[in-house]
PDB file with one MODEL, atoms N, CA, C and O in Angstrom:
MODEL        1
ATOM      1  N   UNK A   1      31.531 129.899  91.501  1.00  0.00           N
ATOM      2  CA  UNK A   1      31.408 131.278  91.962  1.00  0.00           C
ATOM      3  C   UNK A   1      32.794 131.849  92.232  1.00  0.00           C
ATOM      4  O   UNK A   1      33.675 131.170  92.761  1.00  0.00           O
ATOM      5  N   UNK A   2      32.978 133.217  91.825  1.00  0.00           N
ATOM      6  CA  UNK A   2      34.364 133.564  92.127  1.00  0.00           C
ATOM      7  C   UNK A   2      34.549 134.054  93.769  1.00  0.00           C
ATOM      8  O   UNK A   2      33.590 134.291  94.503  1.00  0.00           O
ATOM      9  N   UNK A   3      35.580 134.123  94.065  1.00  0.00           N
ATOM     10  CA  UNK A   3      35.713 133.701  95.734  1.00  0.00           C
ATOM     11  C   UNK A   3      35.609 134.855  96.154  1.00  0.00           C
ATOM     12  O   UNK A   3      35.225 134.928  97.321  1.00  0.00           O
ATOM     13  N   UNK A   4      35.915 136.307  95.363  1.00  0.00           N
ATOM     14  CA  UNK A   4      35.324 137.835  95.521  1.00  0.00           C
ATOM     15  C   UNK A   4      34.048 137.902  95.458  1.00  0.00           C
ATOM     16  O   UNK A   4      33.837 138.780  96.295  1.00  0.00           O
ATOM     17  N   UNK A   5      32.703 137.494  94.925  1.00  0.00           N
ATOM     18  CA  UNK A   5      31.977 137.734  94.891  1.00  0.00           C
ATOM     19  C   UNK A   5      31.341 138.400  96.237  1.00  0.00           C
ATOM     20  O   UNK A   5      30.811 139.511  96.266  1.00  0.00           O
ATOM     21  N   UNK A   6      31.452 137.752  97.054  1.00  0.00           N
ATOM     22  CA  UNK A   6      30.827 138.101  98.564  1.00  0.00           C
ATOM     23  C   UNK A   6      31.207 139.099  98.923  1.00  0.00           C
ATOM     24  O   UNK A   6      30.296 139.750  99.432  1.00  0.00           O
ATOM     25  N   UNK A   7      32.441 139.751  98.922  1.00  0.00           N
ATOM     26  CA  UNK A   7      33.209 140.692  99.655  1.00  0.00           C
ATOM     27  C   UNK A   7      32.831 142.066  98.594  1.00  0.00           C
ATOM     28  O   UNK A   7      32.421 143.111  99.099  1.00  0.00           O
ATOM     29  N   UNK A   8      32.979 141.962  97.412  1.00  0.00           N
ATOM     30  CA  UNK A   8      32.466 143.149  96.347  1.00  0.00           C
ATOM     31  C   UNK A   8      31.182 143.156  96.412  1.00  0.00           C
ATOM     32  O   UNK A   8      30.822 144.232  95.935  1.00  0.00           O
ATOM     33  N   UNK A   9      29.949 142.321  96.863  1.00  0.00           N
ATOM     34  CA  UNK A   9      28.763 142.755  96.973  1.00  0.00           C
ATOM     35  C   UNK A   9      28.308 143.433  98.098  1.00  0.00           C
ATOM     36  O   UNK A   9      27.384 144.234  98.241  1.00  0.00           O
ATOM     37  N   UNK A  10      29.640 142.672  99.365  1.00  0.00           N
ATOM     38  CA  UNK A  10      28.637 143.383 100.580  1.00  0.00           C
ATOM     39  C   UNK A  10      29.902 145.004 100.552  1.00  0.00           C
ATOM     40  O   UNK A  10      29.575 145.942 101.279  1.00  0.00           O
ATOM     41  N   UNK A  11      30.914 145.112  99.898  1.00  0.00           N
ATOM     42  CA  UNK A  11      30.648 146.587  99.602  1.00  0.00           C
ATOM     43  C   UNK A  11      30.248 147.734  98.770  1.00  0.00           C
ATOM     44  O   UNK A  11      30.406 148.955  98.805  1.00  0.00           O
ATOM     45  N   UNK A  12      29.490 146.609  97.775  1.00  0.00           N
ATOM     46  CA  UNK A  12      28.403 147.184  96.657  1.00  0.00           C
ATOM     47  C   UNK A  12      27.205 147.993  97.973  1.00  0.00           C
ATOM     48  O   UNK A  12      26.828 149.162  98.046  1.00  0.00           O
ATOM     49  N   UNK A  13      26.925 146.972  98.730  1.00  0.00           N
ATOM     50  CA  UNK A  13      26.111 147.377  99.855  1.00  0.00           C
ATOM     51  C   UNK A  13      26.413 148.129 100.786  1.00  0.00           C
ATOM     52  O   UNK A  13      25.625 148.886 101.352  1.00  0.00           O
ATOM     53  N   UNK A  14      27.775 147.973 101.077  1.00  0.00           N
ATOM     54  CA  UNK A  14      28.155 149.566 102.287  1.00  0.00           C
ATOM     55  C   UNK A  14      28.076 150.733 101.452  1.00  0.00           C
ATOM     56  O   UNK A  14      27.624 151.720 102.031  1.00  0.00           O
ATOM     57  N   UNK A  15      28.312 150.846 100.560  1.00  0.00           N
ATOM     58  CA  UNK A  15      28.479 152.206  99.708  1.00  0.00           C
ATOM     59  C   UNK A  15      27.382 152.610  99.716  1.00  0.00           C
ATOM     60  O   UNK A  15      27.240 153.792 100.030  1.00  0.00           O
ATOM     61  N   UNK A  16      26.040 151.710  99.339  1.00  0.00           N
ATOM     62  CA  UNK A  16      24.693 152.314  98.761  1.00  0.00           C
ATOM     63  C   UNK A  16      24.231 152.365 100.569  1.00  0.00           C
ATOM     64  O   UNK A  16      23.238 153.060 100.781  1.00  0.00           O
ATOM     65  N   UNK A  17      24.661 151.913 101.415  1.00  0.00           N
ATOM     66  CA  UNK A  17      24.115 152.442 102.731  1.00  0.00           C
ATOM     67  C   UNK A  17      23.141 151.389 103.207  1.00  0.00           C
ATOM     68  O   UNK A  17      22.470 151.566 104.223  1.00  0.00           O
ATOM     69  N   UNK A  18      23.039 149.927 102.227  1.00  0.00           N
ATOM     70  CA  UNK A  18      22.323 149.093 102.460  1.00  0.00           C
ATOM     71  C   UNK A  18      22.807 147.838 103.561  1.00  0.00           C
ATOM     72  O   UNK A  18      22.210 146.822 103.918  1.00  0.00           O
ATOM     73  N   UNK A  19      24.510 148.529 104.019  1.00  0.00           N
ATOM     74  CA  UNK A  19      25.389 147.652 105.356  1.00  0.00           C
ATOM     75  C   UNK A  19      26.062 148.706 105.692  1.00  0.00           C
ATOM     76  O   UNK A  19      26.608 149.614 105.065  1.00  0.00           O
ATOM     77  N   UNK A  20      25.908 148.377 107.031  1.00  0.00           N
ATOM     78  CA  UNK A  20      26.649 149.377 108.072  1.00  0.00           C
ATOM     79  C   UNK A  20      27.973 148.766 108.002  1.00  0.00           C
ATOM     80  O   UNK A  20      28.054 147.580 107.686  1.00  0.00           O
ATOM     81  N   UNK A  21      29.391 149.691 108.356  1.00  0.00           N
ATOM     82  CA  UNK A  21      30.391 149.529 108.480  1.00  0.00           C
ATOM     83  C   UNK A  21      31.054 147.899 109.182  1.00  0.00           C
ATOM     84  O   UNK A  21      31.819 147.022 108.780  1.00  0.00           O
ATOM     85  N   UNK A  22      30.326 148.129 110.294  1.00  0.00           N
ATOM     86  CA  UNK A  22      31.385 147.152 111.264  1.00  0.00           C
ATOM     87  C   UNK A  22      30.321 145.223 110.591  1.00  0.00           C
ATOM     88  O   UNK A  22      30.852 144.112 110.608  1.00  0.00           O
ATOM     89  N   UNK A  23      28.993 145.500 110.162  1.00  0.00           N
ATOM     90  CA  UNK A  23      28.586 144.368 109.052  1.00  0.00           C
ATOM     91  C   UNK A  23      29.593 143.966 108.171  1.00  0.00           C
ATOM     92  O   UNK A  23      30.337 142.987 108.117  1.00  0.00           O
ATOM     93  N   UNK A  24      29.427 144.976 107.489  1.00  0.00           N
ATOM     94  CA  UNK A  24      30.298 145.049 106.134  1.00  0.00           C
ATOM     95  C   UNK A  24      32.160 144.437 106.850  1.00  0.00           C
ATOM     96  O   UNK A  24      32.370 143.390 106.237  1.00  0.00           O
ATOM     97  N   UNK A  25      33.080 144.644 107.566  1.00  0.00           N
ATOM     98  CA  UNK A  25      34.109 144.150 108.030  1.00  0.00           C
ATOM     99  C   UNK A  25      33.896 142.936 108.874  1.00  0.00           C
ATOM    100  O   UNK A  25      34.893 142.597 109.511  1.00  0.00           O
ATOM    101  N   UNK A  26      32.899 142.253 109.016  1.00  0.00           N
ATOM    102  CA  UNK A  26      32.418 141.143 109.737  1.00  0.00           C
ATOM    103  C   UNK A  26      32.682 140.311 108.722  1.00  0.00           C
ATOM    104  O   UNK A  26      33.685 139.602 108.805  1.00  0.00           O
ATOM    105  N   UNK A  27      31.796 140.236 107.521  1.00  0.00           N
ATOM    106  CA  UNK A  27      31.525 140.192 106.581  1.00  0.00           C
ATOM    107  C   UNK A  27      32.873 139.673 105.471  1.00  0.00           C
ATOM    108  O   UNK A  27      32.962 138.487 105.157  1.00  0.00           O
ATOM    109  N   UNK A  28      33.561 140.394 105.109  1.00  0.00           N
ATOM    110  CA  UNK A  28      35.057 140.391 104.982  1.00  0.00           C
ATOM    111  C   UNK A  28      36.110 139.841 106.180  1.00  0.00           C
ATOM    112  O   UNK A  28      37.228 139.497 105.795  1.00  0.00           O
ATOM    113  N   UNK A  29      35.966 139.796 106.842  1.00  0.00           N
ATOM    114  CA  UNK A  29      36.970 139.182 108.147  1.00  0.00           C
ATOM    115  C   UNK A  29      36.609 137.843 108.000  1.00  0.00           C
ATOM    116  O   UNK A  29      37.453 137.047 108.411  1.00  0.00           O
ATOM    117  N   UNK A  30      35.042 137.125 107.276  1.00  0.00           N
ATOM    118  CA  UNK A  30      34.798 136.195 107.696  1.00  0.00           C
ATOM    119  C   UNK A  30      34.906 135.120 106.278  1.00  0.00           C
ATOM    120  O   UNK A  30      34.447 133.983 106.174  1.00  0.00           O
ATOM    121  N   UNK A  31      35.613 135.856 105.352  1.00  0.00           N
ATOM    122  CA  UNK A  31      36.044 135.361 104.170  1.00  0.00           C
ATOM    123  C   UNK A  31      37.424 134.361 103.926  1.00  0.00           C
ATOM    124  O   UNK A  31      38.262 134.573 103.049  1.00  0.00           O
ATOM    125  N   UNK A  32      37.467 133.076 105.033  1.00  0.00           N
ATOM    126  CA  UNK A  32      38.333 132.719 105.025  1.00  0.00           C
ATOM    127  C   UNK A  32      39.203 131.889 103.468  1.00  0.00           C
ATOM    128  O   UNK A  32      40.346 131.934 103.013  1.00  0.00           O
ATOM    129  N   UNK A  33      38.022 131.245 103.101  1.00  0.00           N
ATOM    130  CA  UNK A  33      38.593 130.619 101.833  1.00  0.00           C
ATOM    131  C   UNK A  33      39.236 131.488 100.794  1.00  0.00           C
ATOM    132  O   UNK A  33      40.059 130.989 100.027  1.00  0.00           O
ATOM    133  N   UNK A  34      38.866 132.944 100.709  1.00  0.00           N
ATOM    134  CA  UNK A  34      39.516 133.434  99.675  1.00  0.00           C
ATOM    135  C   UNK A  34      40.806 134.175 100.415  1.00  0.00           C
ATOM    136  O   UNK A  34      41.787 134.476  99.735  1.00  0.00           O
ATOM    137  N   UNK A  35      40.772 134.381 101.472  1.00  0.00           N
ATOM    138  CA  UNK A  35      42.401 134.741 102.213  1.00  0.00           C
ATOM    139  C   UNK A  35      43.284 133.305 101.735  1.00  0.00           C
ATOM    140  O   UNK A  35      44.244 133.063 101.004  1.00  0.00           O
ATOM    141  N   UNK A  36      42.650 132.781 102.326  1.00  0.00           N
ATOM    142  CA  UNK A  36      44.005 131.417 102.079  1.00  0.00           C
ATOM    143  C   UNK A  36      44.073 131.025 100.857  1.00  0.00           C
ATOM    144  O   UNK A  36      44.660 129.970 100.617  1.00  0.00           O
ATOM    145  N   UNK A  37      43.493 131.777  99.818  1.00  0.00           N
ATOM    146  CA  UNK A  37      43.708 131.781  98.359  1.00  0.00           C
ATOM    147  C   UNK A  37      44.604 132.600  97.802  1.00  0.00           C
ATOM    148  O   UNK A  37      45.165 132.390  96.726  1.00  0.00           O
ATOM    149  N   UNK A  38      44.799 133.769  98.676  1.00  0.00           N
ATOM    150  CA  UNK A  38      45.497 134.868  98.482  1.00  0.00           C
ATOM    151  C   UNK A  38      47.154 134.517  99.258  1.00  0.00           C
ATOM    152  O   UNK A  38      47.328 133.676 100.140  1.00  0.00           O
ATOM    153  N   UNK A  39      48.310 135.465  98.610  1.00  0.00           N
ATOM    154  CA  UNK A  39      49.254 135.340  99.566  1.00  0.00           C
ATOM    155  C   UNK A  39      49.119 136.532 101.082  1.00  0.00           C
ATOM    156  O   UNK A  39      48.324 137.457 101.251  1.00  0.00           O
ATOM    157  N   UNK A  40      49.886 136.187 101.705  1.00  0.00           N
ATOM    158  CA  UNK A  40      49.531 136.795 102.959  1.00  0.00           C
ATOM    159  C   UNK A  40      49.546 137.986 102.986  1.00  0.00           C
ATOM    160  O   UNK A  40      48.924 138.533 103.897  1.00  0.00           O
ATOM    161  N   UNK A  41      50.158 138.687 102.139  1.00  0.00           N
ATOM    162  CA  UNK A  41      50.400 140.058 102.445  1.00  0.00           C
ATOM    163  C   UNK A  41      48.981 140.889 102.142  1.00  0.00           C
ATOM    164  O   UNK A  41      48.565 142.002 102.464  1.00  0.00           O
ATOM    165  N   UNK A  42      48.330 139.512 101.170  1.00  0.00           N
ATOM    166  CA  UNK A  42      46.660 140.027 101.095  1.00  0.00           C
ATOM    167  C   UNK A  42      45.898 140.256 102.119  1.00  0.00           C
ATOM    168  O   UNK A  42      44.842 140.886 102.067  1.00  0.00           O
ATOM    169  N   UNK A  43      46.253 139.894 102.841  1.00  0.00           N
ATOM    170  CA  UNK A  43      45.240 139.302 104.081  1.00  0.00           C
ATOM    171  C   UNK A  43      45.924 140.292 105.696  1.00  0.00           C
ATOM    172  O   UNK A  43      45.463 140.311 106.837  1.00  0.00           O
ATOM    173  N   UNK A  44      46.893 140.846 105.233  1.00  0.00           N
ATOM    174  CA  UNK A  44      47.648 142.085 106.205  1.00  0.00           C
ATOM    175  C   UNK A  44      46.858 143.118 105.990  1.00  0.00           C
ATOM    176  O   UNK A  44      46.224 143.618 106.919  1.00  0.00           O
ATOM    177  N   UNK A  45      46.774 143.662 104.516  1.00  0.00           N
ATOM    178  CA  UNK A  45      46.431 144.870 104.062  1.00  0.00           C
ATOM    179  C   UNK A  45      45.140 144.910 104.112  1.00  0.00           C
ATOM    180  O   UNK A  45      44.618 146.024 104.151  1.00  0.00           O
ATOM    181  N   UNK A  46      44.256 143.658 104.125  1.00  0.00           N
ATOM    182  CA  UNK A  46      42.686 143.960 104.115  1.00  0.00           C
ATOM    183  C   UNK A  46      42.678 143.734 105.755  1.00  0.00           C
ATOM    184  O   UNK A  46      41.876 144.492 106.302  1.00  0.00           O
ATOM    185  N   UNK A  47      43.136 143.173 106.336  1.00  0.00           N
ATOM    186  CA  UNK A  47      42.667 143.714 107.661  1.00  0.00           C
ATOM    187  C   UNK A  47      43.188 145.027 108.592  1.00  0.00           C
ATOM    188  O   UNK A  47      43.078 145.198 109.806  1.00  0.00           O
ATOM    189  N   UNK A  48      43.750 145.821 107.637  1.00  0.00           N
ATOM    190  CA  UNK A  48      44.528 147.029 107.938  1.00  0.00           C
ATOM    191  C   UNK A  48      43.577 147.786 107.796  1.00  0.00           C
ATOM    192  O   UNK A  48      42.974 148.322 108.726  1.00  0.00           O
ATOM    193  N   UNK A  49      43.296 147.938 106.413  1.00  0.00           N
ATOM    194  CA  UNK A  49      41.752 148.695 105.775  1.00  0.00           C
ATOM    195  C   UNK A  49      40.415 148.356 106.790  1.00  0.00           C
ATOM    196  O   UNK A  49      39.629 149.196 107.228  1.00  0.00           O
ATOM    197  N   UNK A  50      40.393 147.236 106.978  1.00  0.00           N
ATOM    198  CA  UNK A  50      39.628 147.249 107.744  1.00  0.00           C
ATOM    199  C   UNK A  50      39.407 147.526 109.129  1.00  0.00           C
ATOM    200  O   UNK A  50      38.299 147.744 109.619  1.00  0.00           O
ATOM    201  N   UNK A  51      40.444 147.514 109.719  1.00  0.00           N
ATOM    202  CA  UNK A  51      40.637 148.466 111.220  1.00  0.00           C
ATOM    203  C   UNK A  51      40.132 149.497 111.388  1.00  0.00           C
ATOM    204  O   UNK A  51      39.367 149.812 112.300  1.00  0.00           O
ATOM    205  N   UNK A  52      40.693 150.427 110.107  1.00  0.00           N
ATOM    206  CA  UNK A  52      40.749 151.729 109.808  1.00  0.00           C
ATOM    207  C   UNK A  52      39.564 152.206 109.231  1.00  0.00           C
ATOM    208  O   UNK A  52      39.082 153.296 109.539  1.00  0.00           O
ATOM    209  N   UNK A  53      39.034 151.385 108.345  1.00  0.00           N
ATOM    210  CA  UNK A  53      37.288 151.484 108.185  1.00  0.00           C
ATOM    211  C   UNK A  53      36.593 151.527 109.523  1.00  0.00           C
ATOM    212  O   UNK A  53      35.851 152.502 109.646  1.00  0.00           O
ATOM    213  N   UNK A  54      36.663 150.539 110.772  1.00  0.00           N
ATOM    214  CA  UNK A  54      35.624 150.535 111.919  1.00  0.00           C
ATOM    215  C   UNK A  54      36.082 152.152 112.078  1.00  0.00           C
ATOM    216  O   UNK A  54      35.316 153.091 111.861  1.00  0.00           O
ATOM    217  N   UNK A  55      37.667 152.298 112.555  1.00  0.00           N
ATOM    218  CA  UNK A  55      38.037 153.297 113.558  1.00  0.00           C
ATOM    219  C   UNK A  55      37.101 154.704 112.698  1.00  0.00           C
ATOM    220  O   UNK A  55      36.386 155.453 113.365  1.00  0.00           O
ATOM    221  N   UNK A  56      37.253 154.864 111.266  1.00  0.00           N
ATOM    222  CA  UNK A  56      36.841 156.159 110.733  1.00  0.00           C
ATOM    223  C   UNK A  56      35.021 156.081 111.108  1.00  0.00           C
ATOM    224  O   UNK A  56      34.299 157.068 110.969  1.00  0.00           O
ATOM    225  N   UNK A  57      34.536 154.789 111.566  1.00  0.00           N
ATOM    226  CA  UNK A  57      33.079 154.585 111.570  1.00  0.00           C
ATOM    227  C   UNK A  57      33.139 155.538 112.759  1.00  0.00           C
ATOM    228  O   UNK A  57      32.265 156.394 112.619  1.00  0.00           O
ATOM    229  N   UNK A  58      33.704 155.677 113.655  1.00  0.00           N
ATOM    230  CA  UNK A  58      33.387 156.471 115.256  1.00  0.00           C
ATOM    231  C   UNK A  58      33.643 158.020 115.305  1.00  0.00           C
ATOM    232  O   UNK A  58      33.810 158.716 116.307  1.00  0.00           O
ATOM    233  N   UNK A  59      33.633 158.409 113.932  1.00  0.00           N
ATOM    234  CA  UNK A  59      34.144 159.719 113.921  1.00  0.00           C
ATOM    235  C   UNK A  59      33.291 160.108 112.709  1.00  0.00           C
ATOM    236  O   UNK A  59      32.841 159.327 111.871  1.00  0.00           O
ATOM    237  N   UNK A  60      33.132 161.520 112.747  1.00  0.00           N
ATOM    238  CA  UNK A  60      32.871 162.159 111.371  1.00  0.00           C
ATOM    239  C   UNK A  60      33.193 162.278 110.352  1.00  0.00           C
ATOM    240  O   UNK A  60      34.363 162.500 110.662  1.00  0.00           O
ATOM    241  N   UNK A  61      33.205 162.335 109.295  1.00  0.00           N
ATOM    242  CA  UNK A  61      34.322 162.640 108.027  1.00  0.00           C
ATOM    243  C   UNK A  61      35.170 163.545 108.623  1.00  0.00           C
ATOM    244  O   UNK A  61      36.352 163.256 108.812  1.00  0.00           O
ATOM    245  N   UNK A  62      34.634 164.762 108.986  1.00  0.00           N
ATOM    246  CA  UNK A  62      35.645 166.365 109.408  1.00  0.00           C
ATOM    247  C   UNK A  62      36.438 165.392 110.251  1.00  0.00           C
ATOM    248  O   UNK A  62      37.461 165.004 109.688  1.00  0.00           O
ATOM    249  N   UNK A  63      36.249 164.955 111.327  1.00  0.00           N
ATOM    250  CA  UNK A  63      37.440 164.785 111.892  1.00  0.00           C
ATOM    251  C   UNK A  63      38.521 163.423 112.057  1.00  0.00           C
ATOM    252  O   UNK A  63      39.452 163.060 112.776  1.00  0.00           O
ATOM    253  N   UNK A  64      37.814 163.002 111.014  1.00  0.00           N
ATOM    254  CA  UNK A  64      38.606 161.324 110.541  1.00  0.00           C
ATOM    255  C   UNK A  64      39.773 162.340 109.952  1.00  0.00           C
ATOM    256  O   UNK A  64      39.815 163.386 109.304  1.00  0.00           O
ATOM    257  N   UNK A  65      40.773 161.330 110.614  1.00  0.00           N
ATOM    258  CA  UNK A  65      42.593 162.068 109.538  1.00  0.00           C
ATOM    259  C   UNK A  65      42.674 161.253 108.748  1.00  0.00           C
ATOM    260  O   UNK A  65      43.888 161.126 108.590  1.00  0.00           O
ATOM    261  N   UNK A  66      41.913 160.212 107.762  1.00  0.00           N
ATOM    262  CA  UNK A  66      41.363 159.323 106.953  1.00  0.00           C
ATOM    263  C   UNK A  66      40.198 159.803 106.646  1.00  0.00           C
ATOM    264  O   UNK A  66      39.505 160.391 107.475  1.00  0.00           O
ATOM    265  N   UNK A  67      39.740 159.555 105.068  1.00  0.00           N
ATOM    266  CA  UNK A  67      38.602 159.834 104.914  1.00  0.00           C
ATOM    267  C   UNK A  67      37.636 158.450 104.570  1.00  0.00           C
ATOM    268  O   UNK A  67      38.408 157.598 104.130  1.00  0.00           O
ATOM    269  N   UNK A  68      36.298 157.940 104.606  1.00  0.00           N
ATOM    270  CA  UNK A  68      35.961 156.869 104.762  1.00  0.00           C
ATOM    271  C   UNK A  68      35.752 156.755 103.326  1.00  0.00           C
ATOM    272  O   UNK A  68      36.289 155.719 102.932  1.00  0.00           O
ATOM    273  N   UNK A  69      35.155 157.440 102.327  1.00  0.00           N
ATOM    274  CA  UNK A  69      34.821 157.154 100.777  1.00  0.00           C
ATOM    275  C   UNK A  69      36.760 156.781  99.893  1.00  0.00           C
ATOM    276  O   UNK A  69      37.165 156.123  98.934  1.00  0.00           O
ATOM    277  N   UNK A  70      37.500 157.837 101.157  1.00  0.00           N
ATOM    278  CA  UNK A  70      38.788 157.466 100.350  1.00  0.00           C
ATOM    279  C   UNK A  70      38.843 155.560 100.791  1.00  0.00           C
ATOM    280  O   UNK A  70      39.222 154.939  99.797  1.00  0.00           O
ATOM    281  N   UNK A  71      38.693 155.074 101.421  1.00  0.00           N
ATOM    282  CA  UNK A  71      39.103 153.568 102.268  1.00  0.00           C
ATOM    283  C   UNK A  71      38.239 153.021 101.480  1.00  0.00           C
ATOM    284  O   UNK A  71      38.628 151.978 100.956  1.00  0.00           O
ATOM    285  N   UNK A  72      36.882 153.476 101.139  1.00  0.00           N
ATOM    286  CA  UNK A  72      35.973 152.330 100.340  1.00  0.00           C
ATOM    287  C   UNK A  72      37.179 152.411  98.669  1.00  0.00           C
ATOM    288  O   UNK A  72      37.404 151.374  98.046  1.00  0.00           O
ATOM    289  N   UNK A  73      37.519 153.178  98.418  1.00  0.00           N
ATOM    290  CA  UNK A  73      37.840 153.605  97.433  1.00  0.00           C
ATOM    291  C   UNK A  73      39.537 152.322  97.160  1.00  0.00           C
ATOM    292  O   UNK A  73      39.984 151.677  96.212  1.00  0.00           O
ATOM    293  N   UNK A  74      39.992 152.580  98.805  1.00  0.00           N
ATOM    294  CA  UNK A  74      41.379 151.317  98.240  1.00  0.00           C
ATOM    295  C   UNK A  74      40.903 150.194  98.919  1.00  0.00           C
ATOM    296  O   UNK A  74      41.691 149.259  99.061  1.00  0.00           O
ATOM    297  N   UNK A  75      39.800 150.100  99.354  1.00  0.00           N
ATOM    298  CA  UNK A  75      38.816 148.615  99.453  1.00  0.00           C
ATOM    299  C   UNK A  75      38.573 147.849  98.106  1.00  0.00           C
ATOM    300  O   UNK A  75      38.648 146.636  97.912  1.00  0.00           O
ATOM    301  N   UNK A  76      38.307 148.706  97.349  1.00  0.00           N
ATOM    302  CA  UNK A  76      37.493 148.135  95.908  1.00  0.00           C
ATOM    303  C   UNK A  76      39.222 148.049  94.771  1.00  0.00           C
ATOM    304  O   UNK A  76      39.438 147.268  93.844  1.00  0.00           O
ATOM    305  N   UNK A  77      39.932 148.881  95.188  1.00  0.00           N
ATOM    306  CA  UNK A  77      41.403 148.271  94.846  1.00  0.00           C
ATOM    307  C   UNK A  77      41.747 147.191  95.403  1.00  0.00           C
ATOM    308  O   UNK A  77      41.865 146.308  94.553  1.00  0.00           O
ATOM    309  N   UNK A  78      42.022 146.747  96.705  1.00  0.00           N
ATOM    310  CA  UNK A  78      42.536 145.844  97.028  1.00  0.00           C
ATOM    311  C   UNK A  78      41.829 144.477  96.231  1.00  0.00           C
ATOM    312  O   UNK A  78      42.553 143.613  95.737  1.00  0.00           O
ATOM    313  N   UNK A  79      40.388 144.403  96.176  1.00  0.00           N
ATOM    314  CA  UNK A  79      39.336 143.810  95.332  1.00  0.00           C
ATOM    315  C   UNK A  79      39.882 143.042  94.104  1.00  0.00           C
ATOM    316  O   UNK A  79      39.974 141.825  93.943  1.00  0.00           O
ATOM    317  N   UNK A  80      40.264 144.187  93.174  1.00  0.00           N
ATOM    318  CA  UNK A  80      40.426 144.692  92.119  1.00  0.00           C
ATOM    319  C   UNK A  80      42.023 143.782  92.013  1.00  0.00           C
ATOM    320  O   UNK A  80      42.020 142.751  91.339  1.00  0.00           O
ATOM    321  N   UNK A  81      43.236 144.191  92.650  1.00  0.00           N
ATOM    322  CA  UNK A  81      44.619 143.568  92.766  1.00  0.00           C
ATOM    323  C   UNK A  81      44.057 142.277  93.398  1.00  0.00           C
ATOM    324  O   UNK A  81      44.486 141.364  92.693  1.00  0.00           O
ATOM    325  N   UNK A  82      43.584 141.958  94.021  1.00  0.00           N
ATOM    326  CA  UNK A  82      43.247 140.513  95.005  1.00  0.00           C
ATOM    327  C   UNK A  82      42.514 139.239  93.210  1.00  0.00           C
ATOM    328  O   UNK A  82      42.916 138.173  92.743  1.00  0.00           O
ATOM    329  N   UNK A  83      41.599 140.003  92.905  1.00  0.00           N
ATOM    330  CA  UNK A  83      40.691 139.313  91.626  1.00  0.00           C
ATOM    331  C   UNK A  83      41.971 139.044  90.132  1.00  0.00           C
ATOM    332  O   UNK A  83      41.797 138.247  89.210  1.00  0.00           O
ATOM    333  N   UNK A  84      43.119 139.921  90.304  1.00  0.00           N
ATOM    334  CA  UNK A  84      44.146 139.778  89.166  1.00  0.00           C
ATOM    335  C   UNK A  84      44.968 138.913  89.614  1.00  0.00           C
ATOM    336  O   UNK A  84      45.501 138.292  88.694  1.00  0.00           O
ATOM    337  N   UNK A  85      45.399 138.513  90.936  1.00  0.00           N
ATOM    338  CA  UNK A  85      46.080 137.673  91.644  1.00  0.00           C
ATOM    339  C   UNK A  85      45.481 136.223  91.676  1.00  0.00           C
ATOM    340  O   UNK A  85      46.187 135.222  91.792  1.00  0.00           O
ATOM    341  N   UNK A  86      43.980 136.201  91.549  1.00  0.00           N
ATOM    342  CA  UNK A  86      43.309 134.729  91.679  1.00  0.00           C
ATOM    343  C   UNK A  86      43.408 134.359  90.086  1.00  0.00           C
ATOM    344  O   UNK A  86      43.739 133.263  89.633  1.00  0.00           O
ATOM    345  N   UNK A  87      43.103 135.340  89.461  1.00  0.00           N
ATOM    346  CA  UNK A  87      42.919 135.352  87.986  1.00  0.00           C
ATOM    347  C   UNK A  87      44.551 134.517  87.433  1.00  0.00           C
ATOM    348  O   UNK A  87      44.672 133.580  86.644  1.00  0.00           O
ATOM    349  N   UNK A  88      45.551 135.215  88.129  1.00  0.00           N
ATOM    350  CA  UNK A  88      47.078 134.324  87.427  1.00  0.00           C
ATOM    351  C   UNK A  88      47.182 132.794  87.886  1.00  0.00           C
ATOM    352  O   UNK A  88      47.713 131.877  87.259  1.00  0.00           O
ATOM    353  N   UNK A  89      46.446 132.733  89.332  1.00  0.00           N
ATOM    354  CA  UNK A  89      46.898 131.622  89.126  1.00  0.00           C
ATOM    355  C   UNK A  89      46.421 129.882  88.590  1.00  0.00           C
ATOM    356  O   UNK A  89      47.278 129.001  88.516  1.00  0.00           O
TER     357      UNK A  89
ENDMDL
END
């Protein structure tokens, strides 16, 4: 199984509304084997995104100074660079 699988499904599932936010970063926070697969700076930036995902959860879109579809959006990048990084080595 590829070590993304888990983390791209359960935000296949936040998107469609089938996981709530702070699930969905549980979820991912709790993905240790594929962090320590990654170099660290992987594992800075997804828990950055993910801060910033809960924090935009407590607010509206209007008044997030972040927007939350933009964060799913460099979620599924980080994904995306994280899966080309497992892929080299």
């Amino acid at each position: 199984m590829n070590p993304l699988e888990p983390i791209q499904s359960a935000l296949d599932q936040l998107r469609s509304g089938q996981l709530g936010v702070h699930a969905f970063s549980a979820q991912a926070r709790s993905q240790e084997a594929l962090l320590q697969a990654l170099p660290g700076r992987y594992r800075e930036v997804l828990l950055q995104l993910l801060d910033r995902l809960e924090s935009s959860a407590l607010f509206s879109e209007e008044s997030c100074s972040f927007s939350q579809s933009g964060l799913l959006d460099n979620l599924q990048l980080w994904i995306d660079k994280a899966r080309a990084q497992i892929d080299e080595v």
